[in-house]
C-alpha positions in Angstrom: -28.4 29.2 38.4 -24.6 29.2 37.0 -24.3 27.6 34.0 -20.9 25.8 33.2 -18.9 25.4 30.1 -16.9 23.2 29.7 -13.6 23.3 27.7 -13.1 20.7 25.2 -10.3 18.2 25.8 -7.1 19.1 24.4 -5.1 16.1 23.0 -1.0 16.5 22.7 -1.1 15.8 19.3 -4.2 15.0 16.5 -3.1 12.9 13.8 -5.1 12.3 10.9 -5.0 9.4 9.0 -4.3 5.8 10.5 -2.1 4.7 7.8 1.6 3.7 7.6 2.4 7.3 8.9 -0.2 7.6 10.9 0.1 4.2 12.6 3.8 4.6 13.2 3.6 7.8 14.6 0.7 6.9 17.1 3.0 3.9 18.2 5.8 6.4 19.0 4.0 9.2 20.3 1.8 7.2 22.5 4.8 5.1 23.7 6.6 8.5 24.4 4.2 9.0 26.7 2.0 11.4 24.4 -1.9 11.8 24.4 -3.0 11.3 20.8 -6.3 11.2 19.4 -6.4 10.0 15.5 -9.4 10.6 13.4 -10.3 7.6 10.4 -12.5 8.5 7.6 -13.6 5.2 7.4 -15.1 2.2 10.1 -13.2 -0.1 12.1 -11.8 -3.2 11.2 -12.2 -6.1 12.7 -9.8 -9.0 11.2 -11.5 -11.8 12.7 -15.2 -10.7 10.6 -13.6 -9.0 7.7 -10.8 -11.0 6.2 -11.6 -14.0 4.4 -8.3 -15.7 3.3 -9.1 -19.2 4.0 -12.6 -19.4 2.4 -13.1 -21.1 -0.8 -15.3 -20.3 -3.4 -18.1 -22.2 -2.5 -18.1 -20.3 1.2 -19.0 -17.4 -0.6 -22.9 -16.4 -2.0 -21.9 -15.6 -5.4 -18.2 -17.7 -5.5 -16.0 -14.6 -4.6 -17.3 -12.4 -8.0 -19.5 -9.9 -6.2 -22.5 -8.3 -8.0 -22.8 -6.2 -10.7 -19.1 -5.0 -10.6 -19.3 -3.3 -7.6 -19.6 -5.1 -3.6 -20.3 -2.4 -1.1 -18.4 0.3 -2.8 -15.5 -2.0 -2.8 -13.6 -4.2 -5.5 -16.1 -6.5 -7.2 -14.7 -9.3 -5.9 -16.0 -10.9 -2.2 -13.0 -12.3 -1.2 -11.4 -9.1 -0.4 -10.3 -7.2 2.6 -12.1 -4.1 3.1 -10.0 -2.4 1.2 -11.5 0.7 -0.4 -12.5 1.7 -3.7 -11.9 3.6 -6.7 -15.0 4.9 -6.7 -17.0 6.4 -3.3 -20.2 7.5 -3.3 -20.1 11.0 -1.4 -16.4 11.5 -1.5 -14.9 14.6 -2.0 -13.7 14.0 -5.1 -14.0 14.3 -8.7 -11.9 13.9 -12.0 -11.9 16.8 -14.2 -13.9 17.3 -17.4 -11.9 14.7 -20.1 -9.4 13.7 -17.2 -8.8 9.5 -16.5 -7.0 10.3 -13.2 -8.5 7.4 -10.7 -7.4 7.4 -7.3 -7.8 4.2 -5.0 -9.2 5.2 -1.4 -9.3 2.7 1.2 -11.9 4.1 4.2 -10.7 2.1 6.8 -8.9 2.2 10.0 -5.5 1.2 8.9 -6.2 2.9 5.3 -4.1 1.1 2.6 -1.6 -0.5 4.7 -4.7 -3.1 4.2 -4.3 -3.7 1.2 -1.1 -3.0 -0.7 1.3 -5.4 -2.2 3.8 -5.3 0.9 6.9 -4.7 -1.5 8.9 -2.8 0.6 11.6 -0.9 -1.2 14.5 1.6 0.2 14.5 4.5 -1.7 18.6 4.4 -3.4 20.9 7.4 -3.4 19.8 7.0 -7.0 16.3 8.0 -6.2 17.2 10.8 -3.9 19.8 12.7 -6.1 18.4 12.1 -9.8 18.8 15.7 -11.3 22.5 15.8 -10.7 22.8 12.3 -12.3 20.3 12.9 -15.8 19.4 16.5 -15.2 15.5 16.1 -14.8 13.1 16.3 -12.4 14.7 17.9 -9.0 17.1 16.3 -6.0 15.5 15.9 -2.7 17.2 17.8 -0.1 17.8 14.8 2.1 20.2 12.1 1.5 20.4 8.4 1.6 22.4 8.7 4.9 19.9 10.9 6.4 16.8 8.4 5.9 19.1 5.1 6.3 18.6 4.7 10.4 14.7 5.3 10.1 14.4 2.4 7.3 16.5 0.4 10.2 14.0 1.3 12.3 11.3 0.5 10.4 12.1 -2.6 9.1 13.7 -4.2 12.4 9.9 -3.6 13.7 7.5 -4.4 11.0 10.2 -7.5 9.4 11.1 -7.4 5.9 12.6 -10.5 4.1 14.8 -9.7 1.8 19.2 -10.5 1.0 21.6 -8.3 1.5 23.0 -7.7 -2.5 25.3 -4.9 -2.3 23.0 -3.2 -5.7 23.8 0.8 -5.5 20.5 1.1 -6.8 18.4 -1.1 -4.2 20.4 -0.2 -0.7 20.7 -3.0 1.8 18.3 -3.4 4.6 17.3 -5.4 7.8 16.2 -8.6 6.8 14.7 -11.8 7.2 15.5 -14.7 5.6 13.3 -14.9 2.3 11.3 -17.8 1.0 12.6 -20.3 -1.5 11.9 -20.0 -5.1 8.6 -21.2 -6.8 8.8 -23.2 -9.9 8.3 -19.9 -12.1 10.7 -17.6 -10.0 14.0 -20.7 -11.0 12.7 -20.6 -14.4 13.0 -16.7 -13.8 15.9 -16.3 -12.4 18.0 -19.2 -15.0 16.8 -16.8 -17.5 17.9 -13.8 -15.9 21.7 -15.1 -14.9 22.0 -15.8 -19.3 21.8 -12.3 -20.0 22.9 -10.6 -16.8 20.0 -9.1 -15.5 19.8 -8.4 -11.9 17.5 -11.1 -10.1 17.6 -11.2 -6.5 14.7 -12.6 -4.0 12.2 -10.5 -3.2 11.9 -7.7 -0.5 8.5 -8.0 1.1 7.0 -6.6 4.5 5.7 -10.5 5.5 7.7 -12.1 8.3 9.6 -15.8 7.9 10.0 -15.5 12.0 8.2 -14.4 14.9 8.4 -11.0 15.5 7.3 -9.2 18.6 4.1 -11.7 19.2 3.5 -12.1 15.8 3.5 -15.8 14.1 6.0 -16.5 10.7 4.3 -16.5 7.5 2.1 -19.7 6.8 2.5 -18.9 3.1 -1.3 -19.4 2.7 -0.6 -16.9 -0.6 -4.1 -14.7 0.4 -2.7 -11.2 1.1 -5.1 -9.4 -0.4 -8.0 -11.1 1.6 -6.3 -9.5 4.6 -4.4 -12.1 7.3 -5.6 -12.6 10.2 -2.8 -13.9 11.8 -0.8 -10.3 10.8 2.2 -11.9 9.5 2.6 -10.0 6.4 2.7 -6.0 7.8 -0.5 -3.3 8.1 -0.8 -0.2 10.3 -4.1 -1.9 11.9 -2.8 -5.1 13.0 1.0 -3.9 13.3 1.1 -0.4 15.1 -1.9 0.7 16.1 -2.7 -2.1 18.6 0.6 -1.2 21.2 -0.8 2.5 20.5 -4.0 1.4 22.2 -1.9 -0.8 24.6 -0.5 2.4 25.8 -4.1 3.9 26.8 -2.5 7.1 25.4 -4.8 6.9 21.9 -8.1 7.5 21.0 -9.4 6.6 17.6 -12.2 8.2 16.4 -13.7 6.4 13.1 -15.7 7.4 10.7 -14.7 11.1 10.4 -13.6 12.4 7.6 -11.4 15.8 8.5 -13.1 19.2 6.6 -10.4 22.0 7.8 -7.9 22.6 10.6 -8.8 25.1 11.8 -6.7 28.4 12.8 -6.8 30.5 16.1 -5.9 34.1 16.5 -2.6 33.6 17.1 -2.0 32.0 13.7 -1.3 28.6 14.6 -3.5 25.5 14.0 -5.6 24.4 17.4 -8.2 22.1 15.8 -9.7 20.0 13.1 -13.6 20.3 11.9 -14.7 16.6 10.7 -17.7 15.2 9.7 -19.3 12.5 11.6 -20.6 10.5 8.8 -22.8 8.7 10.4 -24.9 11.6 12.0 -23.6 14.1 9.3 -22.6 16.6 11.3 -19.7 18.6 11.9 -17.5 18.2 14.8 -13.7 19.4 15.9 -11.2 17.9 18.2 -8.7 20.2 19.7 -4.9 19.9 20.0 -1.6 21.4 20.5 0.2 19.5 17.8 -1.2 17.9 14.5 0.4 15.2 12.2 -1.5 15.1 8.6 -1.0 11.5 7.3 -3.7 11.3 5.1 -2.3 9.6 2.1 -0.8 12.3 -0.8 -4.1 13.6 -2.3 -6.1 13.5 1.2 -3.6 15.7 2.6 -3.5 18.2 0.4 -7.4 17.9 -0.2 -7.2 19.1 3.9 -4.4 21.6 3.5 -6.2 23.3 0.7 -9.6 23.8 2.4 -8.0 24.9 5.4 -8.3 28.5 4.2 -8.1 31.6 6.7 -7.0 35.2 6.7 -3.5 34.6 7.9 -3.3 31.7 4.9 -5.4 32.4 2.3 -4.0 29.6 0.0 -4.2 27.2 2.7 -1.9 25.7 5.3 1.7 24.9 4.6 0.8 26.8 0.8 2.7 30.1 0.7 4.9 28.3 -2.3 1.3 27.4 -4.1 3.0 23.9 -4.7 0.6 22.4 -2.7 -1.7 19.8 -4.2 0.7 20.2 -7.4 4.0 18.3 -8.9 1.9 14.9 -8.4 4.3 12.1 -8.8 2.7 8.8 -10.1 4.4 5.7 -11.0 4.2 4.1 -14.7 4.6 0.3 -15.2 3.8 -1.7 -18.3 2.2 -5.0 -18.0 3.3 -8.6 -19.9 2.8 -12.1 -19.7 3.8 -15.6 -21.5 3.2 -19.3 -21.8 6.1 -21.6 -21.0 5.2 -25.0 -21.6 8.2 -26.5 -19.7 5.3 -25.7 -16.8 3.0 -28.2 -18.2 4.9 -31.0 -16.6 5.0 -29.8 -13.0 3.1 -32.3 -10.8 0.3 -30.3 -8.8 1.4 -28.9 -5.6 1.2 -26.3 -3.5 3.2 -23.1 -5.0 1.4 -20.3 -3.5 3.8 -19.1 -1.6 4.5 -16.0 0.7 1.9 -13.3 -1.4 0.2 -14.9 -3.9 1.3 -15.3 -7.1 1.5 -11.8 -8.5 4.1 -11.3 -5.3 7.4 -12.3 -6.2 9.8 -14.3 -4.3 12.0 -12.5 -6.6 12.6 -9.2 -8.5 14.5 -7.3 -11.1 16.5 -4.7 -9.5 16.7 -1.6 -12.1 20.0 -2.6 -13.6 20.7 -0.1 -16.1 22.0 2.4 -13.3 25.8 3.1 -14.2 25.3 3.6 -17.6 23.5 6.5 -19.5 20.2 5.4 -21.2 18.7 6.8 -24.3 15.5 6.4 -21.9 16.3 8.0 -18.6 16.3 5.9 -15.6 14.5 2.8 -16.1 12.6 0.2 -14.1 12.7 -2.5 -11.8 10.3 -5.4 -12.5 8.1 -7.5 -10.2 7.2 -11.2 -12.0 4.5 -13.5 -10.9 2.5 -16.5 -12.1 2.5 -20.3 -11.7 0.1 -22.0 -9.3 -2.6 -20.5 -6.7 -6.1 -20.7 -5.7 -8.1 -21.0 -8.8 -11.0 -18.1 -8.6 -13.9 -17.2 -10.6 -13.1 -16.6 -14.6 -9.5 -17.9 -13.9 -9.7 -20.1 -17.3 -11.2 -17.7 -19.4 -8.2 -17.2 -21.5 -7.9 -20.9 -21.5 -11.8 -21.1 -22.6 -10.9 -18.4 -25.7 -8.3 -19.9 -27.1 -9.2 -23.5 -27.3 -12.2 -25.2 -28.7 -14.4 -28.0 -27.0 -16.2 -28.3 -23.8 -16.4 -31.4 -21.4 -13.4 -33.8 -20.8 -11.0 -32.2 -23.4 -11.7 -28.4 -22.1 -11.0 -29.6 -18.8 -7.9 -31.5 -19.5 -6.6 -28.3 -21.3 -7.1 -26.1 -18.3 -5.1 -28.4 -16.2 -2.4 -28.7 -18.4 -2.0 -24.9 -18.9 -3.0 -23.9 -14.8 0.1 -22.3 -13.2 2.1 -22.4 -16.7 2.2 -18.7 -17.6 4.2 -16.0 -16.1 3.8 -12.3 -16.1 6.1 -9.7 -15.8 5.3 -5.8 -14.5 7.9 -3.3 -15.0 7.6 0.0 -12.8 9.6 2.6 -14.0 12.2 5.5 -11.7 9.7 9.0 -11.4 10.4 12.0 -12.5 7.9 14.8 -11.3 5.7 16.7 -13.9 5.2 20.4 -12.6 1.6 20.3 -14.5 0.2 17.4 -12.5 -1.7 18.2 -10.0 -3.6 16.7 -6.8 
C-alpha cells in the first residue's frame, strides 16, 4: 500500500509577532489579498473576560492588589489587562551577572499595543538627523519626508487627538480634536505660558469620534485595565480583527518562534516554534517572513537562527545585531499645590487616567545649543481618579491621627498633587547590547 506525504501548507507570508508591526502588516497584507499566518508567543485575548475597567475595588478578591507581588506572572495588581510581565517564568531570557537590565514582555495576542500609554509621537527631523546637528550618536538614513505619508497613514486609521502647533521639534499630524483640560493640566499650562515653555494638548492614540465602527472615548480614565469598547488604539482590538475579516490570516497562539530556518538555496522558508502547551517543536512554512517581534525578541530570533551560509545569524553579517540598544531615560517628580484643595469633587479622570496627559511639554530647547545635548519633552499627570489600594499612603506618612481627622486629610489632599516625567532625546551607546 502507497503511503502519502503530504507537503505542509505554504503561507505567502509568516509574520511573527502580533504587535503594532505585526498587526498592521496582517491588515495590509491580508487586505492585499495575501495569505498570512502570524505566530503569538502568548494566549488569546478576549476583551470581554480580560479587561476589567469598570470594576471597583470591592469586585475584586483581594481589592485590585493581587498576592504576594506577583498575579499570574503579571503586574501585582488585579485590575490589569493581561499585560505581561517583567518577569516570566521559562522565558528565554536572563540579565547578566551584576546587570539591572529589565525588559517588560507582554505574552499576548496583541503584545504591548495592550498595554502602553497610547502617547503617540512623530518622530521630528530633529530625531532623524541628530549627528549633523550635536555631532553624537548617528543620522538615520531616512528622512522626515520619507516617513511623513506612512504616519498619515497610520494615524488617519488608528485616530490620534492631538493640535496642529507648527513645533519643528514635534511635526504635525492627522488629528482629532483633543479633550479639554483637567483642573491640574490649566494650572499646568498658566504656569508654563509665564516662563515660555512649550505646553500644547496632548497627542494620544484614543479617539474623541467614531472611527471605522469604533465608539469616541467615554473618558472612563482605565486604559491600563484594557477597553473594551477599543476606543483608545491596540493591535488586538484595532487591526487584527479586519485581518481575520479577510479569512486571509491564521493566528497561531501560544508559540513562541525558536529559529527560522534556512533551505539550501540560502533563503529563509520556515520558522521552528514551540508549542507551549504540548512543548513541542513545530514549523510553519512560507515564502515571505516579517519579524515583528518587539526589539530584543527579534534579535533573540535572528541570533539563534544560525546556519552554514549565516553563521552569525540572519540579517548579521555587520555583527550589529542584538547590539547599539537604544533605551529611553526619564526622571520622575511630583508636588503639592494646595490651590487644589478647594476643587469641589468631580469627575476629572479624563481620556487616560491621570498619569496621561491632556497636555505635554514639547522639548523646547531645540534651536539653541545646550550644555546638555538634546533634552526632553515632559508628560504631567495627577489630580483626581479612581482611588486604588495604598492610594493614601503618603497621605498616612506624613500626617498623624487616625479616624475623622485622617480621613478629612485625605480628602482634602486627593487629586491635589501633580507629577511631572521628563523623557529625554536618545542617543545610541555602541556597548549596549540586546
Amino acid at each position: 500500500m502507497l503511503q502519502v506525504i503530504r507537503s505542509p501548507k505554504i503561507y505567502d507570508v509568516c509574520i511573527i509577532g502580533s504587535g503594532a508591526a505585526g498587526g498592521a502588516a496582517a491588515k495590509v497584507l491580508t487586505e492585499g489579498g495575501v495569505s498570512v499566518v502570524m505566530l503569538e508567543a502568548g494566549p488569546p485575548l478576549s476583551p470581554a473576560k480580560d479587561f476589567k475597567e469598570h470594576l471597583w475595588p470591592y469586585d475584586l478578591p483581594h481589592r485590585g492588589a493581587g498576592v504576594g507581588g506577583k498575579l499570574r506572572g503579571e503586574e501585582a495588581d488585579e485590575f490589569m489587562a493581561p499585560n505581561g510581565a517583567w518577569e516570566i517564568e521559562g522565558e528565554p531570557y536572563v540579565s547578566a551577572p551584576g546587570s539591572t537590565f529589565r525588559w517588560f514582555r507582554s505574552r499576548i495576542v496583541g503584545g504591548r499595543t495592550n498595554h502602553w500609554g497610547r502617547v503617540a509621537l512623530r518622530f521630528s527631523p530633529m530625531d532623524l538627523n541628530a549627528r549633523s546637528r550635536d555631532g553624537m550618536g548617528d543620522d538615520w538614513p531616512i528622512s522626515y519626508e520619507d516617513l511623513a505619508p506612512y504616519y498619515d497613514k497610520v494615524e488617519s486609521y488608528i485616530g490620534v487627538f492631538g493640535s496642529k502647533e507648527n513645533i519643528p521639534s514635534s511635526p504635525n499630524g492627522i488629528f482629532q480634536p483633543p479633550p479639554k483640560l483637567r483642573c491640574t493640566e490649566t494650572v499646568l499650562k498658566k504656569a508654563c505660558d509665564k516662563v515660555n515653555v512649550l505646553c500644547v494638548p496632548g497627542r494620544m492614540a484614543i479617539i474623541t469620534q467614531p472611527l471605522n465602527g469604533r465608539p469616541a472615548c467615554h473618558y472612563c480614565g482605565q486604559c491600563s485595565r484594557g477597553c473594551k469598547s477599543a476606543s483608545n488604539f491596540s493591535s488586538s482590538q484595532v487591526l487584527i480583527p479586519p485581518a481575520l475579516a479577510t479569512g486571509r490570516l491564521r493566528v497561531i497562539t501560544n508559540a513562541m518562534a525558536r529559529e527560522i530556518v534556512v533551505g539550501k538555496e540560502g533563503k529563509a522558508e520556515a520558522v521552528a516554534y514551540i508549542d507551549r502547551n504540548t512543548k513541542e517543536e513545530k514549523q510553519v512554512y512560507a515564502r515571505s517572513f516579517v519579524v515583528a517581534a518587539s526589539t530584543c525578541e527579534s534579535a533573540r530570533l535572528l541570533l539563534n537562527s544560525r546556519s552554514t551560509p549565516f553563521p552569525q545569524g540572519l540579517a548579521n553579517s555587520s555583527g550589529v545585531v542584538g547590539r547599539n540598544l537604544m533605551d529611553g531615560v526619564g526622571s520622575w517628580g511630583s508636588g503639592y499645590f494646595p490651590q487644589l484643595e478647594k476643587m469641589p469633587p468631580h469627575n476629572h479622570d479624563g481620556s487616560g487616567g491621570n498619569y496621561l496627559p491632556h497636555v505635554y511639554m514639547p522639548w523646547w530647547k531645540f534651536d539653541r545649543k545646550n550644555e546638555f545635548l538634546r533634552g526632553y519633552h515632559i508628560e504631567p499627570g495627577g489630580g483626581r481618579f479612581m482611588p486604588v489600594v495604598q492610594q493614601f499612603d503618603d497621605e498616612c506618612d506624613r500626617v498623624e491621627g487616625y479616624g475623622a481627622s485622617l480621613k478629612e486629610t485625605c480628602r482634602r489632599s486627593y487629586g491635589a498633587t501633580i507629577g511631572m516625567e521628563a523623557l529625554g532625546e536618545m542617543i545610541p551607546n555602541e556597548n549596549t547590547y540586546c
